[in-house]
SEKELUM-53087 format. One record per residue: residue in one letter; x, y, z of N, C-alpha, C, O in turn. Coordinates in pm, whole numbers, plus 32768, in hexadecimal, padded with zeros to 4 digits. Example, Ala and Ser with C-alpha at 12.3 -4.5 7.8 and 13.67 -1.06 7.14 Angstrom:
# SEKELUM-53087
A85277DC7830C84CE7E3E830C85287EB6830C85907EB4834E
S85057F1F82C485577F9682CA850A80038313853D80728324
END
This chain:
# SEKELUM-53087
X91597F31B60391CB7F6CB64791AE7FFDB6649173804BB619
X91E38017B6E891D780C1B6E0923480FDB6A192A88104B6CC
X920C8132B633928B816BB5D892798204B5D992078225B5FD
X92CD826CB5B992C682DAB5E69224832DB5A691CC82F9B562
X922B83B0B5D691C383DAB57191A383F9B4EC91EE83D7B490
X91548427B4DE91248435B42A90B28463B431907E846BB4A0
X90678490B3B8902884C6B3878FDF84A1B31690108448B2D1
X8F4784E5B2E48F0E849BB2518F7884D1B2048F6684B7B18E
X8FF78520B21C90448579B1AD90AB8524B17690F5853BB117
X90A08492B1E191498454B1F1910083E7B1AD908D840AB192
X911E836CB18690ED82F3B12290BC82E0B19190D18309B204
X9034825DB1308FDE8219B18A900B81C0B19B8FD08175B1E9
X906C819EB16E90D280FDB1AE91418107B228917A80A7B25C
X91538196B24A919381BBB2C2910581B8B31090E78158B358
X90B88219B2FF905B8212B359901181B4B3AC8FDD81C9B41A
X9016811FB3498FD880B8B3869066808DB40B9052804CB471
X90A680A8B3F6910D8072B42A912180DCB4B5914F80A2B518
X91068161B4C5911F81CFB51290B781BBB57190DF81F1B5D8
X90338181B5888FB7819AB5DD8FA48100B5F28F5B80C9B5A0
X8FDA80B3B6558FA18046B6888F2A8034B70E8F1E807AB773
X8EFB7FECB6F48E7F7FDAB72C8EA47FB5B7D48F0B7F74B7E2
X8E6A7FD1B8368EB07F9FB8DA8E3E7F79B9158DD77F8FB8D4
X8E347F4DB9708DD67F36BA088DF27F6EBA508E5F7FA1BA69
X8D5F7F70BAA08D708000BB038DBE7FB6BB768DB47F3EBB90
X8E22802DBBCA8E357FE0BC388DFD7FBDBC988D987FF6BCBF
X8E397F4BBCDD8DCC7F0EBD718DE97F72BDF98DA67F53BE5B
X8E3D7FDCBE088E308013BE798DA68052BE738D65808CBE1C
X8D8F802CBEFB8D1C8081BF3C8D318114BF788CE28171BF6B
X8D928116BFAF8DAB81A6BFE88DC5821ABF9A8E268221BF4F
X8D68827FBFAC8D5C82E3BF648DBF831CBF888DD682FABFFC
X8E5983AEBF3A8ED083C4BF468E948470BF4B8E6484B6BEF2
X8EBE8494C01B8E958526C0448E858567BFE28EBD852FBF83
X8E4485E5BFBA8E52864FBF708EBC86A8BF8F8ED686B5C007
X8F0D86F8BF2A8F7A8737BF738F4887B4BFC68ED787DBBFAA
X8F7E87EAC0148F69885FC06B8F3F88D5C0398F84890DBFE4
X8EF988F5C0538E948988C0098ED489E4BFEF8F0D8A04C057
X8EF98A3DBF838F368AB8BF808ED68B17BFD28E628B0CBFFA
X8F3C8B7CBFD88EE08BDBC00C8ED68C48BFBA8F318C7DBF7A
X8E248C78BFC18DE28CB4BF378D718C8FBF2C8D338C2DBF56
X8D478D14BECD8C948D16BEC38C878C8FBE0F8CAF8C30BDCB
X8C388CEEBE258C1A8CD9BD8B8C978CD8BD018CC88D42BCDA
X8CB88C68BCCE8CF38C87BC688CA18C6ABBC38C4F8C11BBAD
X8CCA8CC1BB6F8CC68CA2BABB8D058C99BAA28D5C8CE9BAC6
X8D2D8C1CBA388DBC8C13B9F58D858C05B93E8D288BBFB916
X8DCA8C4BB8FB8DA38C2BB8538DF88BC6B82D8E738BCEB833
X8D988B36B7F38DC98ACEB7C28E228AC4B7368E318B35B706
X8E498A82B7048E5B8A99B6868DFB8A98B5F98E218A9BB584
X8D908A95B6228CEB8AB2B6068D088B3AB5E28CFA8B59B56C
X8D248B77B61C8D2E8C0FB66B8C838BEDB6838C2B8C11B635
X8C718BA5B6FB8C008B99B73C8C2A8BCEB7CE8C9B8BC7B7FF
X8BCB8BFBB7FF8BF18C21B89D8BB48BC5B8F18B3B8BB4B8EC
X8C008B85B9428BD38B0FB9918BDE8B6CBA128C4A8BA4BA28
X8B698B7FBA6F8B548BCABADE8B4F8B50BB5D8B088AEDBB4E
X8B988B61BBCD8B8E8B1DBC3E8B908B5DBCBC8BED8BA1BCE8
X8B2A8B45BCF08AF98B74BD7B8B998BB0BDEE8BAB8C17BE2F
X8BE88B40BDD88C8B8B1ABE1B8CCF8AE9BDC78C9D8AC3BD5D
X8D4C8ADFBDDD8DC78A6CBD7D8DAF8A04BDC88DBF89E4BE3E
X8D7789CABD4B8D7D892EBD558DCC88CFBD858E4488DCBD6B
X8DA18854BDDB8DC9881BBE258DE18792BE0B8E3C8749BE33
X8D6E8776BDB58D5086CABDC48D5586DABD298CFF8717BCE9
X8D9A86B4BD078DCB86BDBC638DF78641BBFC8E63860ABC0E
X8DA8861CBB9C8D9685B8BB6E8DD985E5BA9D8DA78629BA43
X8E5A858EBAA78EA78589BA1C8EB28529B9BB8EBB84B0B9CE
X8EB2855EB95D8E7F84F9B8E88F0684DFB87D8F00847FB830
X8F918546B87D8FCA8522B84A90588530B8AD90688568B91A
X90A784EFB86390EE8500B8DC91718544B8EE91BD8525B94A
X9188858FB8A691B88613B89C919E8686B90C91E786BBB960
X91128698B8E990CD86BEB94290C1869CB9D190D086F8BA20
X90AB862EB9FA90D485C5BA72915785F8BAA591628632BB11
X91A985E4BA60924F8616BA9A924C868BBAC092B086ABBB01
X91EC86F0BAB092018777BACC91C0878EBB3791EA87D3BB94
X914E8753BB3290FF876ABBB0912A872DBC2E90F28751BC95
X919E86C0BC3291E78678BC83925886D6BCD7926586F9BD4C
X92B786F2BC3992E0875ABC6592CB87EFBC9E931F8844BCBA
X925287F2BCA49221885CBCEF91EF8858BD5A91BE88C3BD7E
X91E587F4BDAD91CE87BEBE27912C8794BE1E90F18786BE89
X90EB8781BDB090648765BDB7906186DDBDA0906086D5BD26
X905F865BBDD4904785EBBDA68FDD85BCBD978F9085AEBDF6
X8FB6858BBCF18F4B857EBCD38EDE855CBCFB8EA985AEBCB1
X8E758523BD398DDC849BBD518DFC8442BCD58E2583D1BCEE
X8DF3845CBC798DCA8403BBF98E3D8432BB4E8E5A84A1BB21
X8E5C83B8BB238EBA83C4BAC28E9D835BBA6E8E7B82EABA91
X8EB38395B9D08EA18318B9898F2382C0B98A8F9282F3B995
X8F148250B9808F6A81ECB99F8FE2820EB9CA90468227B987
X8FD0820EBA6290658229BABF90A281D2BAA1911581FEBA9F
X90A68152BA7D90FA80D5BA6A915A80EBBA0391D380DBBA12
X911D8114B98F917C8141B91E91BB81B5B96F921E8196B9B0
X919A8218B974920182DBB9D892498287BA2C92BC82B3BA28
X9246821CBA7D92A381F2BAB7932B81ABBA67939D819DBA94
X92F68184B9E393518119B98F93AF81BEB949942981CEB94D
X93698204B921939A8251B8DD93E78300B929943D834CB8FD
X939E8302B99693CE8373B9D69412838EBA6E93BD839CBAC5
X946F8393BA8C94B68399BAFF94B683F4BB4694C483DFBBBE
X94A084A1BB0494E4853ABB329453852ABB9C940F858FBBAD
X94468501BBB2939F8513BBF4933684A2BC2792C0849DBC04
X93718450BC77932983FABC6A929D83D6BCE992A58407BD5A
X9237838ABCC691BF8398BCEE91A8832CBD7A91D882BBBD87
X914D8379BDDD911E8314BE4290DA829BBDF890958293BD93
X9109823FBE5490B38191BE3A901A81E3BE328FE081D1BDC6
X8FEE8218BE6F8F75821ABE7A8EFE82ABBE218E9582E5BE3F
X8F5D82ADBDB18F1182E7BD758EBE829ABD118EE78232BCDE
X8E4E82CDBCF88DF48264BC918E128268BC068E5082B8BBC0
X8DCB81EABBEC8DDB81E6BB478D878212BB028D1681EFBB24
X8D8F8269BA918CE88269BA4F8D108261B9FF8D2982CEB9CB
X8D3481F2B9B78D3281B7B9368DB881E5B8F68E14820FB93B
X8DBE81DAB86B8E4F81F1B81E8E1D8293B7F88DB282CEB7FB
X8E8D82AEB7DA8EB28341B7978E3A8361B6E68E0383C5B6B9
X8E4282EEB6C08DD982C4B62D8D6682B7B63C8D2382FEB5F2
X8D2D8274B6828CA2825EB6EF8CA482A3B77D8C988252B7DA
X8CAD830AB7998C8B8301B83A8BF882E9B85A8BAC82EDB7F9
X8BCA82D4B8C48B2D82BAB8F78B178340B92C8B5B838CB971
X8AA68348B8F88A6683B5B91F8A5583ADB9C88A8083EFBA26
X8A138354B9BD89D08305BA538A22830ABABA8A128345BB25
X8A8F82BDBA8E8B0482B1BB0B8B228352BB428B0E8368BBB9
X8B5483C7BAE48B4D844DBAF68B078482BB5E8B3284B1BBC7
X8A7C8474BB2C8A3684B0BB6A89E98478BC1189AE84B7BC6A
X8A0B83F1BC028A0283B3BC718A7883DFBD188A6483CCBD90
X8ADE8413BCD68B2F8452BD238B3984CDBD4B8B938505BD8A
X8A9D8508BD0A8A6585AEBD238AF68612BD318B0E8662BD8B
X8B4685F5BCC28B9D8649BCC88B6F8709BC828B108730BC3E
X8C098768BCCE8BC887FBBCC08BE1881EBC1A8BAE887BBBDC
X8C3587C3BBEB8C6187D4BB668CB98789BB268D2B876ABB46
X8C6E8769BAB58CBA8706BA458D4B8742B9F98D4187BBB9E7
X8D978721B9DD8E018755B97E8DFD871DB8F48DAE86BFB8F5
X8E2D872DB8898E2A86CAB8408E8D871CB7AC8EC2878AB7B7
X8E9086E8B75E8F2786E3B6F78E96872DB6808E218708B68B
X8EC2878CB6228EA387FBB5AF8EA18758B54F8F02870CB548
X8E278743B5168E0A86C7B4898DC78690B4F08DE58619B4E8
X8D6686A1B56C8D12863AB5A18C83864CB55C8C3F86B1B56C
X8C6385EFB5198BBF85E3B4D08B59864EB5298B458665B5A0
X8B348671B4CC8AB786BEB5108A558683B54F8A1986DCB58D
X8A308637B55C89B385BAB5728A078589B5FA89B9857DB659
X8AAF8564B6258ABE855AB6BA8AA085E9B6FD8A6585F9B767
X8AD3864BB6AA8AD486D9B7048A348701B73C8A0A8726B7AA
X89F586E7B6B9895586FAB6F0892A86B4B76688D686F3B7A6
X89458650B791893E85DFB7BE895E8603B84D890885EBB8A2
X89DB8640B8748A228655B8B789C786C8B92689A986B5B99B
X89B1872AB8DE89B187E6B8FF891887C4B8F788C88811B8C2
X88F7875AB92888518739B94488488769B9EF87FB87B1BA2F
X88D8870ABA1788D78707BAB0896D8717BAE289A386C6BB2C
X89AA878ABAB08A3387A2BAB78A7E8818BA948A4F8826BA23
X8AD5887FBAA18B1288BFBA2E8B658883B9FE8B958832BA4D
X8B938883B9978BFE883DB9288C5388B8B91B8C218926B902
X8D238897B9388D4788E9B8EC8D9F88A9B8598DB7883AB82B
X8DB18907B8408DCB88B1B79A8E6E88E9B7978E7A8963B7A2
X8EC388B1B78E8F2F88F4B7758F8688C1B6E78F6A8854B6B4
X8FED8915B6AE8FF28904B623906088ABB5EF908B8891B57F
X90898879B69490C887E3B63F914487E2B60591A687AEB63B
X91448817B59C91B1881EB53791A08879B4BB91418888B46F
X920588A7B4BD920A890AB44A92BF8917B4089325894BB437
X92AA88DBB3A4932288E7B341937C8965B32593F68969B315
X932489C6B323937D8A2CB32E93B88A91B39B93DC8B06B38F
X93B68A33B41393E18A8FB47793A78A1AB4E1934E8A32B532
X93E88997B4D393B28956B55C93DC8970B5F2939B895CB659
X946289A7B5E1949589BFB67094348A48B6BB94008A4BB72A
X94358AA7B65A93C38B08B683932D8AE6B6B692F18B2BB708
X93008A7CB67F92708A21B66D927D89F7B6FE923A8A19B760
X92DA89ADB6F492F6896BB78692DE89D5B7F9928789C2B84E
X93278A3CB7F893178A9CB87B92CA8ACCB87292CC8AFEB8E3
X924D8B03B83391C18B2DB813918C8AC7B83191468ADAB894
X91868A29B7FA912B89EAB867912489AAB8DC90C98961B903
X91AA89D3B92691C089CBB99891948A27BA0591658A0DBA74
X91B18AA9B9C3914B8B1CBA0F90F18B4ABA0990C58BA6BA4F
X90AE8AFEB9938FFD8AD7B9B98FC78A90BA1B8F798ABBBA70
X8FF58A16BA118FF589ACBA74901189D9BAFB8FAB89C8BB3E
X90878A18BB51909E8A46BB7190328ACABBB2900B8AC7BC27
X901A8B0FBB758FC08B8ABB9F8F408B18BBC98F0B8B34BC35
X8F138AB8BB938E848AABBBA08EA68A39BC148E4F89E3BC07
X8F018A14BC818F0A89BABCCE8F708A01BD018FD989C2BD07
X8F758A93BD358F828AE8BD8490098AE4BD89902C8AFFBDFC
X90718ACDBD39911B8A95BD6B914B8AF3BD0991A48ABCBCC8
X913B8B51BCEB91898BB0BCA6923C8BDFBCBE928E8BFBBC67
X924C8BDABD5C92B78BDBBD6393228B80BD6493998B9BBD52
X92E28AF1BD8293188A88BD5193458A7ABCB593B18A4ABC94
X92DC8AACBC5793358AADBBDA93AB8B09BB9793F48B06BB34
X93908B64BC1393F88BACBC0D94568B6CBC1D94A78B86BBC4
X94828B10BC7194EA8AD4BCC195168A91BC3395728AB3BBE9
X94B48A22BC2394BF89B4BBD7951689ECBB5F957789ACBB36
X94E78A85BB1A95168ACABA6C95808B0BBAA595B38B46BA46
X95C68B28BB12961F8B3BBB5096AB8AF5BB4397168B23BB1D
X96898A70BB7096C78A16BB75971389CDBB16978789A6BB06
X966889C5BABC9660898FBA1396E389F1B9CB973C89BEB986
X96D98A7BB9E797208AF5B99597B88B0AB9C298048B66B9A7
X97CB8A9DBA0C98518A77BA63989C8A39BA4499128A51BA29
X985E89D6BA4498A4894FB9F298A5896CB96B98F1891DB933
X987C89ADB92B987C89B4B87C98F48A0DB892995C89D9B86C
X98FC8A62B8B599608AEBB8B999FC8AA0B8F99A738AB6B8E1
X99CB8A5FB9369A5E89F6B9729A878999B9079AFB89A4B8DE
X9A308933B8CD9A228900B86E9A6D8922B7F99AC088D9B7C1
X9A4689A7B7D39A7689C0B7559B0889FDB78D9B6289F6B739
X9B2C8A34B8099BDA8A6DB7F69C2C89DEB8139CA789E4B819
X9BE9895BB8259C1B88F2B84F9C4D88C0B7C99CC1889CB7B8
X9BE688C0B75D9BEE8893B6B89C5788F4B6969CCA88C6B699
X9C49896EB6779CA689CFB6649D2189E3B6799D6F8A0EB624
X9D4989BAB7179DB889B3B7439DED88F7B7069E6188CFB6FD
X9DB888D4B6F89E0B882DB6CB9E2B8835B6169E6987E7B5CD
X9DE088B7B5F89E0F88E3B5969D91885AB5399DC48813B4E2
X9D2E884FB54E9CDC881DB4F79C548881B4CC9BDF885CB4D0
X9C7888E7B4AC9C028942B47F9BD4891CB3F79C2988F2B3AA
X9B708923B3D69B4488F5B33F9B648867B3399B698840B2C5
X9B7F87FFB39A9B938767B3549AF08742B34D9A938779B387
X9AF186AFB2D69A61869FB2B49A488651B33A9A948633B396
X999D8633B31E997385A1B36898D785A8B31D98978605B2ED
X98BE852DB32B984484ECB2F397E184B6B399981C8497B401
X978084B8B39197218484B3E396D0843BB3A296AF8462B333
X969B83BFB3D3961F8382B3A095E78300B413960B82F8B488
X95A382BCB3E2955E824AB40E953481FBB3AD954D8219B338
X94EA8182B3CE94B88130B36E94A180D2B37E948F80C8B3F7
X948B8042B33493E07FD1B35994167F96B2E794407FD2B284
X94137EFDB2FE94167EBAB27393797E61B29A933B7E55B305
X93607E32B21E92D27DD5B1B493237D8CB18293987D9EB15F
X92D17D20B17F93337CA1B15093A97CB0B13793DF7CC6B1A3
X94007CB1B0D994917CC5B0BD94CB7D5FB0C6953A7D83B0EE
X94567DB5B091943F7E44B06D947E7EB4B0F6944E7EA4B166
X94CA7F00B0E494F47F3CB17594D57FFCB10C94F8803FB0AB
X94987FFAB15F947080B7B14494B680F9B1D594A980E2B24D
X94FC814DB18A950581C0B1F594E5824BB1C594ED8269B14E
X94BC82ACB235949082F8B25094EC8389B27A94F983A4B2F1
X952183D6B221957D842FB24A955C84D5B26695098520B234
X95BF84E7B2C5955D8545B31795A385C5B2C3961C85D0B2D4
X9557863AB258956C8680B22E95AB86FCB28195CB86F0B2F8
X95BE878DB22B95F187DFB27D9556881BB2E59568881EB35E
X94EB883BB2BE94BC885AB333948B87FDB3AB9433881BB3FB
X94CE8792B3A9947A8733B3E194C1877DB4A9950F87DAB4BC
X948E873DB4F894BA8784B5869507877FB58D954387E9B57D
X95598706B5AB95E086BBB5BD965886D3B56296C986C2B58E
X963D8703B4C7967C8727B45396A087A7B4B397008798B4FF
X9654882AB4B6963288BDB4E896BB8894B550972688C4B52B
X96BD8843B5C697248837B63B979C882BB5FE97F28879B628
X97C387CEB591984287D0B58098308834B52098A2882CB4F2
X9805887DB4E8982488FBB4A798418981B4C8988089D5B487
X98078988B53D97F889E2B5AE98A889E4B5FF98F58A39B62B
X98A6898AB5F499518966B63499B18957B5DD9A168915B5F0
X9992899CB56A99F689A5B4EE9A2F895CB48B9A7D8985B435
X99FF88DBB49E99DB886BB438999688A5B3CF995C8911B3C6
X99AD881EB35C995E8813B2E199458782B2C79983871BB2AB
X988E87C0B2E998228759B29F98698732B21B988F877FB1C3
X987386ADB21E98D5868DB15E98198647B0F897FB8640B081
X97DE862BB15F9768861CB0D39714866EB0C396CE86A9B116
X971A8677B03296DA86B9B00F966A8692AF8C964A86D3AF27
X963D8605AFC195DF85C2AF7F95078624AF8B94EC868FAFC2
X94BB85D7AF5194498644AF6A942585E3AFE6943F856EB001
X93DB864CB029937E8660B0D09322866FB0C1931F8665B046
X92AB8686B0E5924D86B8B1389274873DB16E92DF875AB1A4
X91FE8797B1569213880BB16391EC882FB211920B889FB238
X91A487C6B27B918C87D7B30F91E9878AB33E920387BCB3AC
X92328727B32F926E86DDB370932A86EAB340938786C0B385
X932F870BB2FF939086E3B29C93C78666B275943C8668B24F
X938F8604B27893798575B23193898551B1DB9329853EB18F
X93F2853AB1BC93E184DDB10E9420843DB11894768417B167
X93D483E4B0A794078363B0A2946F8325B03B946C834FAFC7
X94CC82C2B060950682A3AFE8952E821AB00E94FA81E0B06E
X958481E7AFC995AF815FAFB59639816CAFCC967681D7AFC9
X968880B1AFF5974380C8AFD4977B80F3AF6F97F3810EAF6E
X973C80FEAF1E9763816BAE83977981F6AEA897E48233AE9E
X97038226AED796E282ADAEE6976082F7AF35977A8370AF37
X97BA8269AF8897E382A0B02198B382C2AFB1992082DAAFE5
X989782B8AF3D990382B6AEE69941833BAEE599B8835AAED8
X98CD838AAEF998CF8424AEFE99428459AF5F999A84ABAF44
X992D8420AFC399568431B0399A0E8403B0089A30838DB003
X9A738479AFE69AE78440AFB29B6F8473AFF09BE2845BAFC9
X9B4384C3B05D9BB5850CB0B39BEB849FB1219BB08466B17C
X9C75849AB0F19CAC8433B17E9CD58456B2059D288425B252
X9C7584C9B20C9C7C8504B2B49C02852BB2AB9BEE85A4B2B9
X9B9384D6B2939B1C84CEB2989B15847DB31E9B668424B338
X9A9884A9B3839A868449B3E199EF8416B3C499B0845DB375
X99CA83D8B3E2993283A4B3CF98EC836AB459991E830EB49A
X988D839EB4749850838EB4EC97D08330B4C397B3832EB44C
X978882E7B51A970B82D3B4F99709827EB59D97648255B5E5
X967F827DB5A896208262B634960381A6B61796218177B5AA
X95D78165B66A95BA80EBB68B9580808CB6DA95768012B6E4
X95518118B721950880FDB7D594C08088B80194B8806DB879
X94818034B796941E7FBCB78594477F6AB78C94087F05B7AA
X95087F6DB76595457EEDB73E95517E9EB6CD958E7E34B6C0
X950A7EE2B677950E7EAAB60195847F32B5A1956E7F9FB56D
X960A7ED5B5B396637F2AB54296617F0CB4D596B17EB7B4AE
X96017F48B47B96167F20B3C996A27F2EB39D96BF7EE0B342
X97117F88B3CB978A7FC0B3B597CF7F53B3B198057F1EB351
X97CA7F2AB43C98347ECCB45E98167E27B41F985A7DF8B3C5
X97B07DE4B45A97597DA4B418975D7D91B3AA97977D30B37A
X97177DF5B35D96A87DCCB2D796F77DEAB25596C27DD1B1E8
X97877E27B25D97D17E43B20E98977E1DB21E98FF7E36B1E3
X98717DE5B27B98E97DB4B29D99497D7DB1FE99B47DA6B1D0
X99027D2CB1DA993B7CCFB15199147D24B0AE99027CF5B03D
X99127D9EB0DC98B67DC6B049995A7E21B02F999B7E66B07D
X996E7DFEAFAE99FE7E20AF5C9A027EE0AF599A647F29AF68
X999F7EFBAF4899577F9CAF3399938001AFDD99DD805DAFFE
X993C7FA6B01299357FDCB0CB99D47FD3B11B9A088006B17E
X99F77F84B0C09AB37F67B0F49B037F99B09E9B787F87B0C0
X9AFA7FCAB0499B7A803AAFD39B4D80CEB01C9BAE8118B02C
X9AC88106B04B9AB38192B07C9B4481B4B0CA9B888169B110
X9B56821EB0AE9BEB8273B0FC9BC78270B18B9C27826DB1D9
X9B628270B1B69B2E82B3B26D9B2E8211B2769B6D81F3B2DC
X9B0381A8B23B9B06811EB29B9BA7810AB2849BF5811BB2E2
X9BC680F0B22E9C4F80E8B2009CE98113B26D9D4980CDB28D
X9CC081B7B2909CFF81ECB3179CD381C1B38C9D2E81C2B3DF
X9C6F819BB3B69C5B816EB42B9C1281C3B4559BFF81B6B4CE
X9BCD8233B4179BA782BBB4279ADD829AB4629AA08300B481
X9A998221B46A9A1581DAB49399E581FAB4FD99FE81AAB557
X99B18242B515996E8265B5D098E18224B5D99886824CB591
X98D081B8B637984281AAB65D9839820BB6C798928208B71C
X97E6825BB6D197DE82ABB74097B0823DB7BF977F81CEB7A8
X97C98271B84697608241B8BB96D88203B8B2966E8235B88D
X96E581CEB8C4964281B4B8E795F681FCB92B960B81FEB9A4
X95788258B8EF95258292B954953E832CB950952F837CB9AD
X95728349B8B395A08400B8C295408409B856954D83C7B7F0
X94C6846DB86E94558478B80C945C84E6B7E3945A8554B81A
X946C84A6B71A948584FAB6B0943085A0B6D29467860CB6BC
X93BA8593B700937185DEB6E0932E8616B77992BE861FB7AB
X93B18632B79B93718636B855936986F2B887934A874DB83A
X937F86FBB8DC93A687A9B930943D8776B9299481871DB8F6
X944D8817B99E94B58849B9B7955387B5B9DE95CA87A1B9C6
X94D0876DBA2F95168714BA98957B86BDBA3395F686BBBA34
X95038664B9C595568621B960959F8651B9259601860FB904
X958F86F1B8F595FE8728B8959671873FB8E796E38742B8B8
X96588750B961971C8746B9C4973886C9B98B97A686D1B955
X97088659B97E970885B8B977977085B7B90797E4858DB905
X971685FDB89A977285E0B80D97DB865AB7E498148650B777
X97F486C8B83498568726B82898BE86DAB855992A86E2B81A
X98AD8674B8DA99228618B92F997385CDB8AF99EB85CDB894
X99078590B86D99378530B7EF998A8552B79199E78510B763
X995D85D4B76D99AE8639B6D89A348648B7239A998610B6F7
X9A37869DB7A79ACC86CAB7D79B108643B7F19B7C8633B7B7
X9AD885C1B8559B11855BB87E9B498536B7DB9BB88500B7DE
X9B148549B7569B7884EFB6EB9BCF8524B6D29C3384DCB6D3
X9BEF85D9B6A29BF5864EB6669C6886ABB6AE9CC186F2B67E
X9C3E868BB73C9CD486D5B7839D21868AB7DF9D6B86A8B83D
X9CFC8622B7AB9D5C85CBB7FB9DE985ACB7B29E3E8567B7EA
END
């Protein structure tokens, strides 16, 4: 299943579950390069703090995670090559991709080959990529590396690696637009919460996967991105179980979810694959039906296709969600 992202930081039993394997697609038609900025030479410092030097801003631009992908979309650059567009299509909407961009493999495996077969001006790729692809890569390419995620300040993370990206595929003022926009809706957002008079109410975020009978979920701590949005808009993150210190990730069980005891608690969680463990996999479990938030009616599957871990575009996505429960 394409299940959201993760990390070696997050269990290896999410992980098997987060990186599914795809086939490349059968279009033949290669998808234009976007329109050239205009400009000499650019350097941009990766999160390496490596300096990746390019002749021009890059044109023909090839993404490996898809976070990253959404940004470069939203910046009017549409990619050549992506690891598994099939899944970014299942999972991401704010941005979505020509039929005819290529596949090079999954986000866990990409092909070297396929990459470089599309003589693109520059690779992108997500901060935890093995050294042995990067080497691999910056044989016949620049690589930029961007930092993905960071727990203590993801919303900040986010606009830093947007205007990396950004500077090195010449659209600088486009991200202006985009953190503009982004800084709009949060600021609307929060006098929307404020004014309905829900400042400080909790909410929980998560996801999750059942194994045989076994249903794990996955709850999204306070630095996690999506945590940062409804906090940012004057909410309170209510778990406060342990994370991961890059992602803000932590795991637990229908026990764990006991914690969770405020009856103006809302609880969010994602489902994009179709597979609802929520609804589904706990329907009949005595534990999952006494919680105060199922109990009120208080259960949000989000949309299909709003990615946890996206840019600017998705976080309008899930600011819509917090105000649509919160000030209505």
């Amino acid at each position: 299943m394409f299940r959201t992202r993760v990390t070696a930081l997050v269990a290896a039993a999410a992980t098997a579950l987060l990186l599914a394997a795809c086939g490349t697609t059968e279009n033949t038609a290669e998808p234009a390069p976007s329109a050239s900025a205009a400009g000499g030479p650019v350097t941009v410092t990766d999160s390496r703090g490596k300096e990746i030097k390019l002749d021009s801003p890059a044109t023909k631009v090839v993404g490996l995670e898809w976070g990253e992908v959404e940004m470069l979309v939203s910046l009017g650059v549409m990619p050549v090559g992506v690891a598994d567009p099939k899944g970014y299509a299942t999972w991401v909407t704010a941005a979505k991709l020509d039929p005819a961009v290529k596949d090079v493999g999954t986000r866990g495996e990409p092909s070297v080959d396929s990459i470089v077969a599309l003589a693109p001006d520059l690779v992108v790729v997500s901060d935890g990529r093995g050294a042995t692809l990067l080497d691999q890569l910056e044989k016949y390419v620049p690589v930029l590396v961007t930092k993905s995620s960071d727990a203590t300040d993801n919303v900040g993370r986010m606009r830093a690696d947007l205007n990396m990206i950004a500077k090195a595929v010449g659209k600088t003022a486009e991200a202006e637009k985009l953190l503009a926009d982004f800084d709009a809706a949060l600021a609307d957002g929060k006098k929307k919460i404020a004014d309905a008079g829900a400042a400080g109410k909790p909410f929980a975020i998560a996801d999750g996967w059942k194994e045989g009978s076994t249903v794990s979920i996955r709850m999204f701590g306070q630095g996690a991105f999506v945590s940062q949005l409804g906090i940012q808009l004057g909410l309170t993150n209510a778990w406060n179980g342990k994370v991961d210190e890059v992602w803000g990730l932590g795991q637990t069980d229908v026990e764990g979810l006991t914690a969770l005891k405020s009856p103006d608690l809302h609880f969010f969680y994602n489902a994009s694959d179709g597979t609802d463990v929520f609804a589904d996999g706990l329907a009949d479990n005595a534990i999952w039906k006494s919680l105060p938030f199922v109990k009120q009616g208080n259960l949000h599957r989000m949309p299909d296709g709003i990615w946890t871990f996206g840019g600017p575009l998705s976080a309008k996505q899930y600011i819509d969600q917090f105000v649509n429960t919160y000030a209505v």
